[in-house]
N, C-alpha and C positions, 0 to 999 in steps of 0.2 A: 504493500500500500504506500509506502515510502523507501527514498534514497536514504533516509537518515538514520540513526540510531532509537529514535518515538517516533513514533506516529499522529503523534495530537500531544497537545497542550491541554494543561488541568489547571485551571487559576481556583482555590479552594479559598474563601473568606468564611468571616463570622456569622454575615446573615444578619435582617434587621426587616423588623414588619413593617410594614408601607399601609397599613391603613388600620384603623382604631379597633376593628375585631380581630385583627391580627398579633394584636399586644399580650393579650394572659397565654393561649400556646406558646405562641415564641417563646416569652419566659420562663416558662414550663419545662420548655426544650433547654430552655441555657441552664435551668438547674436542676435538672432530673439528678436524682442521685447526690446531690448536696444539702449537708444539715442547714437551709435557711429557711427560717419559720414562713408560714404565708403571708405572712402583716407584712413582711419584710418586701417580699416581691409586690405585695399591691402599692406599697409603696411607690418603690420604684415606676410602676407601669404607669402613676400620676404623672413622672414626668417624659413621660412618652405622650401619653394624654395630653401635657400643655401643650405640645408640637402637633396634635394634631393625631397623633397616633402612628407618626412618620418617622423612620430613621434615614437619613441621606445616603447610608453605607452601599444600601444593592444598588442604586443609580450613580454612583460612585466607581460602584465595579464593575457595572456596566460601561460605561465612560472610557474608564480604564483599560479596560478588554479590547474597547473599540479603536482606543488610542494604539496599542500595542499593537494589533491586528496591523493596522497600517504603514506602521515599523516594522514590523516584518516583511511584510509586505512589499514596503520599498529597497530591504536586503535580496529579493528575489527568496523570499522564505515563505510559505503558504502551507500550512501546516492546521487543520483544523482548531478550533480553539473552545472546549467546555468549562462550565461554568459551575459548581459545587459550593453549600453552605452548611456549615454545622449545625446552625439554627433554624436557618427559616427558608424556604423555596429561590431556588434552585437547591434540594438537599439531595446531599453526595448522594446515598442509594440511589435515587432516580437517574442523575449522572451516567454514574458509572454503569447503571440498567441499560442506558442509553449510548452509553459509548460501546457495553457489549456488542449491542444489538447493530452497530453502526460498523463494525468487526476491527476496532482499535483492540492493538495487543500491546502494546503497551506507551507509558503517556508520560511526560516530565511535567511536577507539579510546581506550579510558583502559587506559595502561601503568602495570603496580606501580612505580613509577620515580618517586620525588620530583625526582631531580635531572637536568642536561645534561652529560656524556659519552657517547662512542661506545656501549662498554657498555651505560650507563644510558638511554640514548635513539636513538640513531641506529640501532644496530645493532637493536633493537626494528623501526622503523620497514622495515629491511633485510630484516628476517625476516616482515614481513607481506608485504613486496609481492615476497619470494620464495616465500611460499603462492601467493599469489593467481596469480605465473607460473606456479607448477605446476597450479594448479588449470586455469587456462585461459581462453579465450571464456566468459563469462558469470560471471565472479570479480566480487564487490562492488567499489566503490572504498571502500578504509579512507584515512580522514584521523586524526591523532595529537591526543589533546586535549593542552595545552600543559604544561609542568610549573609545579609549585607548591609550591615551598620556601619563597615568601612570603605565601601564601595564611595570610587570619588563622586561620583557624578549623584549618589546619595546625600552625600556632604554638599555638592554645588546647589540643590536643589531646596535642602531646607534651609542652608545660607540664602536665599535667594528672599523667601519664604520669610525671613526676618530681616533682611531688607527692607521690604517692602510694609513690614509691619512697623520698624522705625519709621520709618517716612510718614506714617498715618498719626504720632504723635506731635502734641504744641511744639514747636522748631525750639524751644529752648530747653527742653527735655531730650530731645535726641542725643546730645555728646555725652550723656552723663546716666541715661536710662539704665536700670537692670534686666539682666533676661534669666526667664526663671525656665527653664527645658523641663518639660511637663512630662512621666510616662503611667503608665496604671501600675497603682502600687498592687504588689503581690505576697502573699505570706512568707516572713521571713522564713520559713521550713522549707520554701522553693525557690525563694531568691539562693538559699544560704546551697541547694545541688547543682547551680549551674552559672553560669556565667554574662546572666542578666544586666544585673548590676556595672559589670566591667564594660560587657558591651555600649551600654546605654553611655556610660560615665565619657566610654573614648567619642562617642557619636559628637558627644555635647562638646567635649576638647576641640574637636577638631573641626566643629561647626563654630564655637568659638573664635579658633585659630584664622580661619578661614577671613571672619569678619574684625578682626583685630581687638577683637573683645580681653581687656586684661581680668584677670582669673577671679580681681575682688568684682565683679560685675557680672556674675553668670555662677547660676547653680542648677543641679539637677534632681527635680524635689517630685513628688506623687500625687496620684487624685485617683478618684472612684474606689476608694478603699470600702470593700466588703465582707464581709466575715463575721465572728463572734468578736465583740468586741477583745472579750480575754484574750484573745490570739493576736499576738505580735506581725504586724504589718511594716512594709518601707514605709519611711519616713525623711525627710517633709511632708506634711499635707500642702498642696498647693495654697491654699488660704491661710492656713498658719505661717507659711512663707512670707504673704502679702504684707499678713499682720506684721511680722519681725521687721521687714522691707522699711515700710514704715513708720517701726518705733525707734530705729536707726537714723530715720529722717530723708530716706531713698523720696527721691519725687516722681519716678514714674516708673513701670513697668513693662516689658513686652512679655509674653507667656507664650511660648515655644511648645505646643504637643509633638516635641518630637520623637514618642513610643509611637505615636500612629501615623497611619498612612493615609486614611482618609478621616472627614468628619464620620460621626456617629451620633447618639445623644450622652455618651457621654461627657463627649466635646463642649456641645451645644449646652446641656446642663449644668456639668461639675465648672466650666472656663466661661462660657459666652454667659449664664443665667448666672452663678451662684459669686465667682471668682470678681466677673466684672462689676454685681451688686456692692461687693463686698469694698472695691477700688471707688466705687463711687460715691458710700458713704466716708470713706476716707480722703474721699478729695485728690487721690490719684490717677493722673492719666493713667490706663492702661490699653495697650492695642492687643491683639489675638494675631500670633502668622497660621497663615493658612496651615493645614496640614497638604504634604509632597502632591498628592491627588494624581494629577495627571500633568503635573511640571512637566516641559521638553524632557531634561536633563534623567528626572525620572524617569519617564517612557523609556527612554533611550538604554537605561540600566536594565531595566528591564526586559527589554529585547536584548541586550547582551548577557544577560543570565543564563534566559533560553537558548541564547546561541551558544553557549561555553557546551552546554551540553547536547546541545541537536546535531549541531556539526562540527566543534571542538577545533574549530581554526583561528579561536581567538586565547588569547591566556587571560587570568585570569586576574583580576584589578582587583585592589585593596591600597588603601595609604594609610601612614600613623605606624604605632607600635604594634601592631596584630601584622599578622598574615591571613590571607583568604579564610573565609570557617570553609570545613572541609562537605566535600559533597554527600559522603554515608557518614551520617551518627552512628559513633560508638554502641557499641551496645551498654546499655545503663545511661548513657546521656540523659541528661534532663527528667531524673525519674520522678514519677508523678508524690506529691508531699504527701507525708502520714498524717491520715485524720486524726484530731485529738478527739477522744468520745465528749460529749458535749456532759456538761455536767446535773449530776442526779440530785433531785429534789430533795431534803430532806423530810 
């Protein structure tokens, strides 16, 4: 079916409901199998609610898809391209149903996922090759393409990204602004197996380095912390951040998601509703840099992801103190964190 090594492209994301009956399954699906009480998730589904009942993510990876399609495309590269979500429709089973049926044998996958935790990587990996069990005899092999938090054209594009986000502040805040690099905090028991943390830490370095940012002016702090409270999370909280920012006497703020790739609601909630409330009762400029989306620069990385492994005529980019992350995880890499039993009533 192909000159290449795959036969099809698998872009696998988190998934997000696009209209207000689509909010309590979604959820359902993002925490099957997790001790979080109900109160907790209808919680949350409120602020899916204030938006409408919309997450930006699938039209986003739509976007994205269609971006890269194109880039390839203009490589002289034409290689089908599916569409796969953990949560919510397009969900992997059907996919891979679909790519059986379409007679792909096997597929290279690019995960929304810049970084290496269970979460961010493994548990991806967990959830394709638990499609392909249920699909059955005749399921493609998916291989993972590798992550890239030091990929340059990664770095070009979120530098870009907070560019453009200084520029939207009062001009006499810009020389002196802080940028706080936003990612989803994770329970310290999963930060502490894998190399989350490091990733993320060089990401901001070198996205720093990039824009001549000196080191008292740029930190890498957390938001959408969930869990039992008892359970030990990353820390900063992005608002607690804000709050210290400004009892130092900082005057204004850029807020950098640079853990994600595209908006979500937790973007939209935890930074644009909660974060910017928080700067404007304090009387601090704050701007939001887009999340990478469908940047040139990212497109582009992207399609040379794909190509490192479609047709293997290009090597392989990484800048900073790391070299490339490798294309097969170890085995134990990023293994998934031990539940602590929730605690008994007396």
């Amino acid at each position: 079916m192909s000159d290449y090594q795959y036969d099809a492209i698998l872009f696998v994301s988190f998934g997000g409901p696009e209209k207000k009956e689509d909010v309590i399954p979604f959820l359902e699906n993002v925490l099957r199998g997790k001790p979080v009480p109900r109160e907790r998730m209808l919680e949350v589904a409120e602020h899916y609610y204030h938006f409408g009942g919309v997450s930006p993510i699938n039209e986003q990876t739509r976007k994205l898809i269609d971006a890269v399609t194109e880039e390839l495309k203009g490589q002289g590269i034409d290689v089908p391209i599916y569409w796969g979500n953990r949560n919510w429709h397009p969900l992997l089973p059907d996919t891979i149903e679909q790519m059986k049926e379409d007679g792909i044998s096997n597929a290279i996958a690019f995960v929304t996922s810049a970084y290496s935790c269970y979460s961010g990587c493994r548990q991806y990996r967990e959830n394709v090759y638990a499609a392909c069990g249920e699909v059955g005899d005749g399921a493609p092999r998916v291989d993972k393409i590798r992550t890239f938090f030091n990929h340059p054209d990664f770095v070009a594009a979120n530098a870009d990204c907070v560019r453009e986000a200084i520029a939207k502040l009062p001009e006499a805040n810009r020389e002196t602004c802080h940028v706080a690099f936003t990612a989803h905090s994770i329970p310290d028991s999963m930060a502490n197996t894998s190399d989350y943390v490091k990733q993320l830490s060089e990401a901001c370095r070198l996205v720093a380095e990039e824009l001549g940012l000196p080191q008292e002016r740029w930190q890498l702090v957390y938001q959408s912390r969930s869990g039992r409270p008892q359970d030990p999370w990353l820390e900063p909280d992005i608002c607690d951040h804000i709050q210290a920012l400004h009892d130092s006497n900082a005057t204004s703020v850029v807020v950098v998601p640079i853990g994600f790739l595209s908006d979500h609601m937790e973007i939209m909630f935890d930074l644009d509703e909660e974060a910017q409330q928080l700067c404007d009762q304090l009387s601090m400029p704050m701007a939001r840099a887009a999340t990478v989306g469908v940047h040139p620069r990212f497109v582009a990385m992207v399609a040379k992801l794909i190509r490192e492994r479609l047709v293997g005529d290009i090597g392989k980019e990484a800048i900073g103190q790391y070299p490339p992350n490798w294309d097969v995880c170890p085995e134990g890499c990023c293994p998934a964190p031990a539940r602590r039993p929730a605690p008994q009533a007396n």
